[in-house]
N, C-alpha and C positions, 0 to 999 in steps of 0.2 A: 390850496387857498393861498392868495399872495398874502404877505406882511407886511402891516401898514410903514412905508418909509420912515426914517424919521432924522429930524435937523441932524448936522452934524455932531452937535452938542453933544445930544442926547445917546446918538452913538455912539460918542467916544465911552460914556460912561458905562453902556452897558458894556462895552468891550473891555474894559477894562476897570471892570468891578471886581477888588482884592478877592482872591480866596473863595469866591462864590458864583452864583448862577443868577440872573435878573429872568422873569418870566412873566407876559403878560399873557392869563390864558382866558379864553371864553365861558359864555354859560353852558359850555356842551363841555366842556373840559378839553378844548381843544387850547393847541400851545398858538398862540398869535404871532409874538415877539418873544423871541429868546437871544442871550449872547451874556458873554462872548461868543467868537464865533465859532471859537475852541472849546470845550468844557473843560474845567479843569480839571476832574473827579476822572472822567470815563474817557476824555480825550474825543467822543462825539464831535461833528459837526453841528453849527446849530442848523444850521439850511439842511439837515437831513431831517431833523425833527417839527420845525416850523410847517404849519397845519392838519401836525397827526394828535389826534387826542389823546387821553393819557392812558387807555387799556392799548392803545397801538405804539407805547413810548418802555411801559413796566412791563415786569410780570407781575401777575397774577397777585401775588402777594403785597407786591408794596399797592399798586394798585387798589385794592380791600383798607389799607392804611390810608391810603393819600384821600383816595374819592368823595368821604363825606366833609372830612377839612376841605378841601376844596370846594366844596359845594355850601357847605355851612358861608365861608370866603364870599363867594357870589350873593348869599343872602344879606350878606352885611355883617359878618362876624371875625373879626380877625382873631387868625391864628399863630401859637408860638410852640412847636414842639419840635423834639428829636425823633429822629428816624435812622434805624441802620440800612447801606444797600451797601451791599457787594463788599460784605466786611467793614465797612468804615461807618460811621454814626455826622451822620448831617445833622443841621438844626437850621427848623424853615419857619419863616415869618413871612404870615398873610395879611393883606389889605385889600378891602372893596374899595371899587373906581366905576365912577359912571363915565363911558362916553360917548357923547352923543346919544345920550338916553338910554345907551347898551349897559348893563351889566357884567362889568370883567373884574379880575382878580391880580392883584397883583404877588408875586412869590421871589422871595429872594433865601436863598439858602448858602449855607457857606461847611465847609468840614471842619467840623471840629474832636475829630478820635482825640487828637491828643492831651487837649482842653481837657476832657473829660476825664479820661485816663488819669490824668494828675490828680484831678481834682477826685475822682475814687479813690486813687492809693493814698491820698493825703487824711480822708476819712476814714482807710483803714487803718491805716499810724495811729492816726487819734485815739482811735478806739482800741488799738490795741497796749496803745501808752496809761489810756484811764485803766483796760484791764488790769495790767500789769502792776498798777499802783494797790490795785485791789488785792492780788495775787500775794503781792511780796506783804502785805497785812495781815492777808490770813493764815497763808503759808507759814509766815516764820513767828507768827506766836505760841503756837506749841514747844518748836524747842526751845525758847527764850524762855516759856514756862518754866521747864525743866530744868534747864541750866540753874536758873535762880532758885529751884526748889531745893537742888545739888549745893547750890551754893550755901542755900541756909541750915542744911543737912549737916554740911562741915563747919559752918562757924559756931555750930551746936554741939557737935562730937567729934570736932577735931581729926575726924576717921578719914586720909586721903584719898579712901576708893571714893568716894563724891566730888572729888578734882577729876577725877576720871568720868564721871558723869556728865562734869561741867563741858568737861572737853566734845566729849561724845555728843551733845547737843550744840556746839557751837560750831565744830565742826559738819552737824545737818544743817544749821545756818547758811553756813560758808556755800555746800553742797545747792543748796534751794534757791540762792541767790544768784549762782550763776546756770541752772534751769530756768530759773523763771526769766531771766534777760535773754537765754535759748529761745523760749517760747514763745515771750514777748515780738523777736525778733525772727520767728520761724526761721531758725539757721542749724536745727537738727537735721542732718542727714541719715541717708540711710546705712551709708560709711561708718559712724559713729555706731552702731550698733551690734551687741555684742549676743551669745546663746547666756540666758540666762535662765533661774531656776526660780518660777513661778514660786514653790512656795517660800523657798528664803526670801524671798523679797518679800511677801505677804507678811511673813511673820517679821523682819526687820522694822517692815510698814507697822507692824501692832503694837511694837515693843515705844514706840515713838511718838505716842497717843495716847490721853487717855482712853481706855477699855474698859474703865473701872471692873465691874464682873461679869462682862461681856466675856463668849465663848471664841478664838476661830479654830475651823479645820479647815483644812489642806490636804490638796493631792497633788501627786508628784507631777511635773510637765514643764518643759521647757519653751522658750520661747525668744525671739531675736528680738531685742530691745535694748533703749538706754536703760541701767540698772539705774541711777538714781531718780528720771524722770518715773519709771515705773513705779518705785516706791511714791513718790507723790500722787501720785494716779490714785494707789491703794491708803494711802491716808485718809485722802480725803474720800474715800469712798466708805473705810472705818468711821470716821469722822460722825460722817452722814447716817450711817446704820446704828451707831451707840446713839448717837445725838433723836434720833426717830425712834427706835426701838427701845431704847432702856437698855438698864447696866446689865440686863437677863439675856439682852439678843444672843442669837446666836449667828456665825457667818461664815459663807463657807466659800472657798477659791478652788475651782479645780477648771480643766480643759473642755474645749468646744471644738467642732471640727473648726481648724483655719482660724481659733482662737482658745479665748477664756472666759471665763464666768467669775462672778463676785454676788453673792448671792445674802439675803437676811430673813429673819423668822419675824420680822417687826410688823409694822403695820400696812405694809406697802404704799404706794405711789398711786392714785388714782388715774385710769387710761386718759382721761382730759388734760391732765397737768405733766403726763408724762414725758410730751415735746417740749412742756414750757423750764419745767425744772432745769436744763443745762441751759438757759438764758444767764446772759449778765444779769446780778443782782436779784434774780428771783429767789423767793424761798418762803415757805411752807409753816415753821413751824421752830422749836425750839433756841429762837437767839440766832441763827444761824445767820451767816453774812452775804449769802446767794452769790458766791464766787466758785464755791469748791466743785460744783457740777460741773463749771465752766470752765474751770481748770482740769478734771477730768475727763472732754470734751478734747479739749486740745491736744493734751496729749496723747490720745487714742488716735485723731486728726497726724498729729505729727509723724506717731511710727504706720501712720497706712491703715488704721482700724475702724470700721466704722463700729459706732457703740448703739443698742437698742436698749430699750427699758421695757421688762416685764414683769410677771410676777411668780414670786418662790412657790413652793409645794405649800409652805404656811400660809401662804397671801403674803410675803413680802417681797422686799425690790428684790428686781432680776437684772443685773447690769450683764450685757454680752458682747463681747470685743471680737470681731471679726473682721 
C-alpha cells in the first residue's frame, strides 16, 4: 500500500523529529506514514515498514502491549504510556485523527532509558536518605541510653569502671554511625568481609540491649560477615523478640545450611504480616519505631542473604538467613 505524499513542510518534520518516531497508522493497525526515514531506535528503514501492520512490524510480545492502545487510539481515546523493546523503555503518545471520514491514529514516541533511570535512582536516594534518618534514630538510642546511665552511675559512686562503660557505648555510637552511612549508601563489599563467630557476636549483640530477664543461647558457627553490621542485625532482632515477647522470652542463635537462625519463644509473627513487617515504618506492637526489620532486612541484603520469617517450635518468630 502506497503512503499518502506529503507537502514538504510536513516532511521535513517527520524527518526530522528529535529523538523519536512520528507514525500515522490505520484502523487495521496498519502503519500509513512513518519517518524519519531512519529510525533512530532500531536503525530500520521507514519504507521497509510503511504498509505492513503491526503483528508484521513486532513480536509477539510487544504486539499483545501495543494492540489494544492502539485500537482504544482509533476509538477516540488517547494514549500515554512506557513500553520496553529490545532493552531500552520508550514512552508513546496517541491521538485520534479523522481523515476524510477515515479513522487513523496518530503515534509519536521518543526513548527515554535514561530519563527514567535517573529518575528511579533519584527515588531510591530518597528513600534510602529518609531510611537512613530513621536508622541512625533507632539504632543509636540504645547506646546513648547506656552511656548516660554509665554516666549517672559515676557521678553517683565516683567508681571509674562506669567511664569504661561510657566509653564502650560511645564507641558502639561511633561503630553504628559509620554502618549505617555503609548501608544507607550500599558501599559494603564482599572484600570487607571477614570469618566471624556467630555466637560472640550474638552475645556482644545482648550485652548492648536491654534483655531485662530475657534468656539467649547460642551455638557455636561461623560465618563471612562484617562483624559490626552483624551485630546490628542481632540487636535489632533482640530488640524485636524482648520488646514482643516479654522479659521471660527466651532466644536462641544457631546455623542453617548456607546460613543461620535467630529464633524466640514469644508470641510470634502472624503468616499475613510476615512480608509486611521488614517494610519501612511498619510495626505491630509495643512502641516500637518500624525501622529495625528494615534494618535487618538490609543487611542480610548487603552480605548476599536472603532472610524468611517463620515460626519457632513455641509458635515464635523464626528469622532464617540464607
Amino acid at each position: 500500500m502506497e503512503h499518502t505524499p506529503l507537502p514538504d513542510g510536513y516532511r521535513a518534520l517527520v524527518d526530522t523529529f528529535p529523538n523519536g518516531v512520528l507514525v500515522l497508522f490505520d484502523a487495521d493497525l496498519r502503519y500509513r506514514i512513518i519517518g524519519p526515514e531512519t529510525l533512530p531506535f532500531s536503525r530500520r528503514r521507514a519504507t521497509e515498514m510503511v504498509g505492513k501492520q503491526l503483528g508484521e512490524l513486532f513480536p509477539e510480545e510487544t504486539v499483545t502491549e501495543l494492540e489494544p492502545k492502539l485500537r482504544d487510539t482509533i476509538d477516540g481515546s488517547s494514549r500515554s504510556f512506557d513500553t520496553e523493546y529490545q532493552g531500552r523503555i520508550h514512552h508513546l503518545e496517541t491521538r485520534s485523527v479523522r481523515i476524510d471520514d477515515e479513522s487513523y491514529g496518530v503515534l509519536v514516541t521518543q526513548e527515554v532509558t535514561d530519563a527514567r533511570q535517573t529518575a528511579a535512582e533519584l527515588e531510591r536516594q530518597n528513600e534510602r536518605l529518609d531510611q537512613f534518618a530513621s536508622m541512625v534514630s533507632h539504632d543509636l538510642r540504645n547506646p546513648l541510653a547506656v552511656a548516660l546511665a554509665e554516666l549517672d552511675q559515676y557521678r553517683e559512686t565516683g567508681d571509674e569502671a562506669n567511664l569504661d562503660g561510657v566509653a564502650d557505648a560511645l564507641g558502639r555510637v561511633e561503630d553504628l554511625v559509620v554502618d549505617l552511612t555503609a548501608l544507607a549508601r550500599s558501599s559494603t563489599s564482599e572484600k570487607e568481609h571477614e570469618r566471624v563467630s556467630l555466637s560472640a557476636i550474638a552475645r556482644d549483640a545482648w550485652k548492648s540491649i536491654d534483655t531485662q530477664s530475657a534468656t539467649l543461647e547460642t551455638q557455636n558457627s561461623t560465618i563471612d560477615a562484617d562483624r559490626s553490621q552483624l551485630q546490628a542485625l542481632f540487636e535489632n532482632l533482640f530488640r524485636n523478640a524482648v520488646g514482643h515477647g516479654g522479659s521471660h522470652v527466651t532466644v536462641r542463635v544457631g546455623p542453617v545450611d548456607e546460613g543461620f537462625y535467630a529464633e524466640d519463644t514469644g508470641e510470634g509473627i502472624p503468616p499475613e504480616k510476615r512480608e509486611q513487617v521488614f517494610e519501612h515504618g511498619f510495626t505491630t506492637s509495643y512502641g516500637g519505631s518500624g525501622v529495625g526489620l528494615t534494618i535487618v532486612r538490609r543487611i542480610a541484603e548487603d552480605h548476599d542473604l536472603d532472610v524468611s520469617l517463620a515460626e519457632s517450635p513455641e509458635g515464635g518468630a523464626r528469622f532464617e538467613f540464607r
